[in-house]
C-alpha positions in Angstrom: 78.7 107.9 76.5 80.1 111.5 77.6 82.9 111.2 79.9 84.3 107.7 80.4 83.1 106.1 83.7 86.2 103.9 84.7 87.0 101.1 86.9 90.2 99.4 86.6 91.4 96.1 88.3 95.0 96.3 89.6 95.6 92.7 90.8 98.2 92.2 88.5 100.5 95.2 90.3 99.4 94.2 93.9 100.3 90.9 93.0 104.1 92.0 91.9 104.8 94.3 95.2 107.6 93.2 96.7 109.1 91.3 93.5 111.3 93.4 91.9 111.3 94.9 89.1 108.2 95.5 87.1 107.6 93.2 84.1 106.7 94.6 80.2 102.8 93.1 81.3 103.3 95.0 84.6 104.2 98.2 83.1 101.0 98.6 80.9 98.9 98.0 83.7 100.8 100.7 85.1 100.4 103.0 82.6 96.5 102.2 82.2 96.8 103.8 86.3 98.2 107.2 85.3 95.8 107.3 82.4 92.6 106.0 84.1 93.3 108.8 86.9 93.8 111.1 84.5 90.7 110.7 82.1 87.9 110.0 85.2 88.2 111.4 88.3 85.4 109.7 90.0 87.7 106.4 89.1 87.2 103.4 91.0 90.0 100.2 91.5 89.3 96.7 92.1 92.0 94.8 93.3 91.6 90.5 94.7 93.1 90.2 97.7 94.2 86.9 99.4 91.7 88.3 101.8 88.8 88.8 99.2 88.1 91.9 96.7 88.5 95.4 97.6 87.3 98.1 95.7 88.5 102.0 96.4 88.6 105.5 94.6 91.5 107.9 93.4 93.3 108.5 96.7 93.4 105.1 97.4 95.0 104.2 93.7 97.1 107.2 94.3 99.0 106.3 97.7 99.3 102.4 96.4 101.3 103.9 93.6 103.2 106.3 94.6 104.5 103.0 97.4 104.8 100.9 94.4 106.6 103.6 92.9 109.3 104.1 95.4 107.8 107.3 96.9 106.5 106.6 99.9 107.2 103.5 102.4 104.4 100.8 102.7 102.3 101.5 105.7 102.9 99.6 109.0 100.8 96.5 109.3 97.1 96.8 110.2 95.9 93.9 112.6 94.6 91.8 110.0 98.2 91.3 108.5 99.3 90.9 111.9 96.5 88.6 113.3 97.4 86.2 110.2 101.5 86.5 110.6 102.2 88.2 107.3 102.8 91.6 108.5 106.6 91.7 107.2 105.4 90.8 103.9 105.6 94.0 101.0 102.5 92.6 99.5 100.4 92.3 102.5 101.6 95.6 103.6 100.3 96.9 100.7 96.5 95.2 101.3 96.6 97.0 104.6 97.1 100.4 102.8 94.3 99.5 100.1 92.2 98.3 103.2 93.1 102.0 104.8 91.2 103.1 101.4 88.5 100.8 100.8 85.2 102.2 99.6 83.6 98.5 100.1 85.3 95.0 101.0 83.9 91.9 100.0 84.4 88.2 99.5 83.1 87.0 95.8 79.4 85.7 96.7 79.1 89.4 96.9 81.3 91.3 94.4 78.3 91.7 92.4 76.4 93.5 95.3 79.9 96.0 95.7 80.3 96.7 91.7 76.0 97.1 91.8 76.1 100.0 94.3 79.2 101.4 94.3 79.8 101.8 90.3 78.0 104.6 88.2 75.7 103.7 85.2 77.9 102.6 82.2 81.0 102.0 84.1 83.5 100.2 82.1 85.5 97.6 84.0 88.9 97.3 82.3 91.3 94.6 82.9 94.4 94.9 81.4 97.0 92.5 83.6 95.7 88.8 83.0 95.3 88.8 86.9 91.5 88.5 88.3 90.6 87.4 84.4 88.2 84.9 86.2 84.7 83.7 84.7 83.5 84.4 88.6 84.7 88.0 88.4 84.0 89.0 85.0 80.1 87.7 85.4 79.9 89.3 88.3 81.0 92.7 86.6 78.4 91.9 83.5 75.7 90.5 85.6 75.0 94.3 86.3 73.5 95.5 83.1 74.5 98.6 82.7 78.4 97.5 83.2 80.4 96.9 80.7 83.8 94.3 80.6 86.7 95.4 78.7 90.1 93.1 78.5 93.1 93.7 77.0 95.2 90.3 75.9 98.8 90.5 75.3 99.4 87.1 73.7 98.2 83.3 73.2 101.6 82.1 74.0 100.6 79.5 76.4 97.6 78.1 74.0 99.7 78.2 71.2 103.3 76.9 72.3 102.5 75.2 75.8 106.0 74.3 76.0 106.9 77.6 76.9 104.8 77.8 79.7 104.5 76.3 83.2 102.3 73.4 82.9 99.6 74.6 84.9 99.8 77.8 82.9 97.9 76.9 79.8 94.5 75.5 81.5 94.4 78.0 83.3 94.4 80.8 80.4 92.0 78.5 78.8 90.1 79.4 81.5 91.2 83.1 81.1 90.0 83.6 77.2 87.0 81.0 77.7 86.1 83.7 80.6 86.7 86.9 78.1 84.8 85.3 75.4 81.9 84.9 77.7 81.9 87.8 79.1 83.9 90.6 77.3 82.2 93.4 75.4 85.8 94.5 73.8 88.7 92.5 74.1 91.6 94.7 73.1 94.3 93.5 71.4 98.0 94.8 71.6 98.9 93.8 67.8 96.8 92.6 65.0 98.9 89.1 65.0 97.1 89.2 68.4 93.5 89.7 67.5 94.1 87.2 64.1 95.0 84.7 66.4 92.5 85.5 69.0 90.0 85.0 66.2 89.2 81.0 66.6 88.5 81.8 70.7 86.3 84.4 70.2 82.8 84.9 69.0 81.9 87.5 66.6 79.6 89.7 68.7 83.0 90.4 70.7 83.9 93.6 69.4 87.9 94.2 69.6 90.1 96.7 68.9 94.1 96.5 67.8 96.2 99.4 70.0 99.5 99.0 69.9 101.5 99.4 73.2 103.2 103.0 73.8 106.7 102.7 75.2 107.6 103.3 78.7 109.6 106.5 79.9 113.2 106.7 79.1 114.9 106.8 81.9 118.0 108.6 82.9 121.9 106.8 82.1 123.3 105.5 85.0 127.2 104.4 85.2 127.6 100.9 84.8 129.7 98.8 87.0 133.0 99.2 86.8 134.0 95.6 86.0 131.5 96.3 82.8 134.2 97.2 80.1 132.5 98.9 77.1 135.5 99.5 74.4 135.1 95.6 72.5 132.0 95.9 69.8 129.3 94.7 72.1 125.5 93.5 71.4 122.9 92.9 74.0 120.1 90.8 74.6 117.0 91.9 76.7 114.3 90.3 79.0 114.1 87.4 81.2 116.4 84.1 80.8 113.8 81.2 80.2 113.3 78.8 77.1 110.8 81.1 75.0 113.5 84.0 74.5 116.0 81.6 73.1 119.1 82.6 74.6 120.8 78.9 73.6 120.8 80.5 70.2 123.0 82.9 71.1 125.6 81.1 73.0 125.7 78.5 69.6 126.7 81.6 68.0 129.6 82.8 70.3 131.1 79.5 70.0 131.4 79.6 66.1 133.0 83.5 66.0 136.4 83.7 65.5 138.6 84.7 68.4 140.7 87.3 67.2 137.3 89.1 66.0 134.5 88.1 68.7 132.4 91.2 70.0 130.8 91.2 73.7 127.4 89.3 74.3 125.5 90.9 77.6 122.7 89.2 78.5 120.8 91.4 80.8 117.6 90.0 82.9 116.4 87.9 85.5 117.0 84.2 85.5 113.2 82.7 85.0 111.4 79.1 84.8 112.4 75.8 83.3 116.1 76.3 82.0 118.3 74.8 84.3 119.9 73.1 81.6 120.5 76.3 80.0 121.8 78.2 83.5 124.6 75.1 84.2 125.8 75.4 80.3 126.2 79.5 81.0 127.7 79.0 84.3 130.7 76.3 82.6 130.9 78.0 80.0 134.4 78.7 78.8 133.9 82.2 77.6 131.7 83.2 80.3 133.6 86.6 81.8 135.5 86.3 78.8 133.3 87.3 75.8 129.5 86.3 77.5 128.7 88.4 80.2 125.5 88.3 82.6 124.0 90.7 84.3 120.8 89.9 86.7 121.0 93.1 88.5 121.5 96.3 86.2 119.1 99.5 87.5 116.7 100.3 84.1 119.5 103.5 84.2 122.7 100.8 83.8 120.4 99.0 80.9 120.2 102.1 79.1 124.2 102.8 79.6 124.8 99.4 78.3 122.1 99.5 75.1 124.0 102.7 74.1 126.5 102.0 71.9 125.8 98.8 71.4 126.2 97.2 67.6 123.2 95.8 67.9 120.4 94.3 70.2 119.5 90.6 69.7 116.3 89.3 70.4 115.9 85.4 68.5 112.7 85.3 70.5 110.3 81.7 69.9 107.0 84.1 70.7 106.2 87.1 70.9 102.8 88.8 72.1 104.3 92.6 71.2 108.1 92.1 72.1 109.5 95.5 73.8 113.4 95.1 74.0 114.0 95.9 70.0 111.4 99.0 70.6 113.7 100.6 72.9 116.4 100.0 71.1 115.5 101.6 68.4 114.5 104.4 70.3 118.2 104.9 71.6 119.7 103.8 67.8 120.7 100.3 68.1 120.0 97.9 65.4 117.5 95.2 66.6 118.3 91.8 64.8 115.2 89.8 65.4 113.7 86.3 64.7 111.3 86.7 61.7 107.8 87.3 63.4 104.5 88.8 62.0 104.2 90.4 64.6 107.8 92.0 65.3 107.3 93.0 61.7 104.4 94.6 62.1 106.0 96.8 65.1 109.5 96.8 63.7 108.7 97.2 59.6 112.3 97.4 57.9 113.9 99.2 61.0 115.1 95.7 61.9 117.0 92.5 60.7 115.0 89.1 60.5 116.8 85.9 60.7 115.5 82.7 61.2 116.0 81.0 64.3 117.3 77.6 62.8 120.1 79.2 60.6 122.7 79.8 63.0 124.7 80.6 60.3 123.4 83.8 59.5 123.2 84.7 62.6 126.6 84.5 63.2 127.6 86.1 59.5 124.9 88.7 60.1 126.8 89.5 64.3 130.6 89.0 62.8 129.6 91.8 59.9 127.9 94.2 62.1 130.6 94.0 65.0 132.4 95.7 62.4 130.4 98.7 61.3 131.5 102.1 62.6 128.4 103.0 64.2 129.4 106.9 64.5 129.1 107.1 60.6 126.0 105.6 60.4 122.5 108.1 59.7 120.6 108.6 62.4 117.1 106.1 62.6 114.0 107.8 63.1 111.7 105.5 63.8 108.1 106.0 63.7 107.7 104.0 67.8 104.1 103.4 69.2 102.8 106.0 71.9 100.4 105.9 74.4 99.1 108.6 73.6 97.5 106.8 70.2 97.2 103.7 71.9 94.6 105.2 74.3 92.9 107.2 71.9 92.6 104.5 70.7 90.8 102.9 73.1 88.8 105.7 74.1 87.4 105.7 70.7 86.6 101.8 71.2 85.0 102.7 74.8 82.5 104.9 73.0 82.1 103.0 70.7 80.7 99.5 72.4 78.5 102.3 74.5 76.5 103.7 71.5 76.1 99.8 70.0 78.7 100.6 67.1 81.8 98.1 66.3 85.2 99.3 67.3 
């Protein structure tokens, strides 16, 4: 192969317009944009619509993201949003721009026809969002022979601990990596705890490739709230409230620390699934405004303010596919103290603290001692963080790789 022939499906982001702000799995399909515009730029982008599939080039990718990005308003509705009453709604709004775009339209009994005739010999279909990962679409894509199928998995959290999941999550990624193992030439992985685990779901004429994750821009500070007072030792935790990230841990801890002594927990994120319980014991709870503090609605600028400075970030995840939040802290500094992983190790290697997630003890000897330390005479980390530039050399190196017939 000379020049990468790209196609890349962004359901996952067309699915988020008009949600908020972008998740971690939202962000790398978001990067894989900017970089699949850069390296081709014959490009094409499939996206499944509640209307069927659409398929449409680089200005078309281009005007979709620079609305998803804040630049530019989503278009007025086209007659098909309004014939079916959704024309007020961000994500349909956003189908009427890709429609706008389209190179073809179909429903599936013919997305096979559309990739067949609009696609250039040895296209490589990537998807990188777990949305679309369908045995219908992917055979489509691979009944063409001279496609190939390319997916990238970010975790088996739903096969492996199904508690953390909605229950109609985990058949339906069964269905997801029975689909990739079917029909996947190169399943990359974002960590090698990934592709070990991935190893029992996969056959061995799947090639795949480990790429670690590049980090996402900084962004600029922004002032935080007023009402946000930042002179108490403070530590943070990242990412959205649900049962997975463990946040009972951390309010177990704040009940054990001594009074005179007790440092700041923020929690900043989104309130998820499935912890109500959780939600009612934060909302009672006695130190809540106190020395526990929530925040649901920080700007990514406000986030940054609040990391700063911070004695330390705490992240007593259950699972983790790559785990982000103790990346960027460490870009900015802070000291992540982290459940004891593989794979948080193998990102992290000794630039962190491991605890175990049953010892509340040391978690709350390891908090009490580091609220403590005077951070400005601590030497400064320099931590050797993932990029995207590797990660997609990476990849391009695996693209090549599966087109000559050689393993990744």
């Amino acid at each position: 192969m000379g020049d990468l022939a790209l196609c890349l499906d962004l359901t996952r982001l067309l699915s988020r317009v008009g949600r908020g702000p972008l998740t971690g799995v939202d962000r790398v399909e978001r990067a894989y944009a900017d970089w699949v515009l850069d390296t081709d730029p014959e490009s094409r982008f499939l996206v499944r619509t509640s209307r069927g599939y659409i398929l449409f080039g680089v200005e078309g990718a281009k005007a979709f993201l620079a609305a998803l990005d804040g630049h530019d308003p989503w278009p007025r509705p086209d007659l098909l949003s309004r014939l079916t009453g959704k024309g007020d709604n961000p994500r349909h709004r956003a189908e009427a721009l890709l429609r706008r775009h389209a190179l073809d339209r179909c429903l599936h009994p013919n997305l096979f026809r559309v990739m067949s005739q609009n696609l250039r010999e040895g296209t490589v279909y990537l998807n990188v969002g777990h949305s679309n990962l369908s045995a219908d679409c992917l055979a489509a894509v691979r009944a063409n022979a001279d496609l190939r199928v390319v997916v990238l998995l970010h975790d088996l959290i739903p096969l492996e601990h199904p508690e953390f999941s909605r229950p109609e999550i985990t058949p339906h990624f069964e269905a997801m990596i029975r689909a990739t193992a079917d029909h996947a030439n190169l399943v990359i992985c974002n960590s090698a705890d990934t592709r070990d685990k991935l190893s029992s779901h996969l056959p061995e004429d799947v090639a795949r490739v480990v790429a670690h994750l590049g980090m996402p821009h900084l962004v600029e500070k922004h002032p935080l709230p007023s009402e946000i007072e930042t002179k108490t030792p403070r530590f943070v935790t990242l990412g959205t409230i649900e049962p997975r990230k463990n946040h009972q841990l951390l309010l177990d801890v704040w009940e054990t620390l001594p009074e005179d002594d007790r440092p700041h927990l923020h929690i900043a994120g989104n309130r998820g699934w499935a912890s109500q319980d959780f939600f009612d014991r934060l909302d009672r709870h006695p130190l809540r405004g106190i020395a526990i503090f929530e925040h649901n609605d920080l700007s990514d600028g406000q986030v940054r303010t609040l990391l700063e400075g911070a004695h330390g970030l705490l992240f007593p995840t259950f699972a983790e596919g790559f785990g982000y939040p103790p990346l960027e802290a460490l870009r900015l500094g802070v000291l992540p103290i982290c459940s004891d992983l593989p794979v948080l190790h193998e990102t992290l290697n000794d630039c962190s603290v491991y605890l175990n997630t049953n010892d509340l003890y040391s978690w709350s000897e390891r908090i009490m001692k580091r609220s403590k330390a005077n951070l400005a005479l601590e030497p400064a980390r320099s931590p050797d963080l993932p990029t995207w530039q590797a990660h997609f050399d990476t990849v391009s190196r695996a693209l090549r790789a599966i087109e000559s017939g050689t393993r990744a």
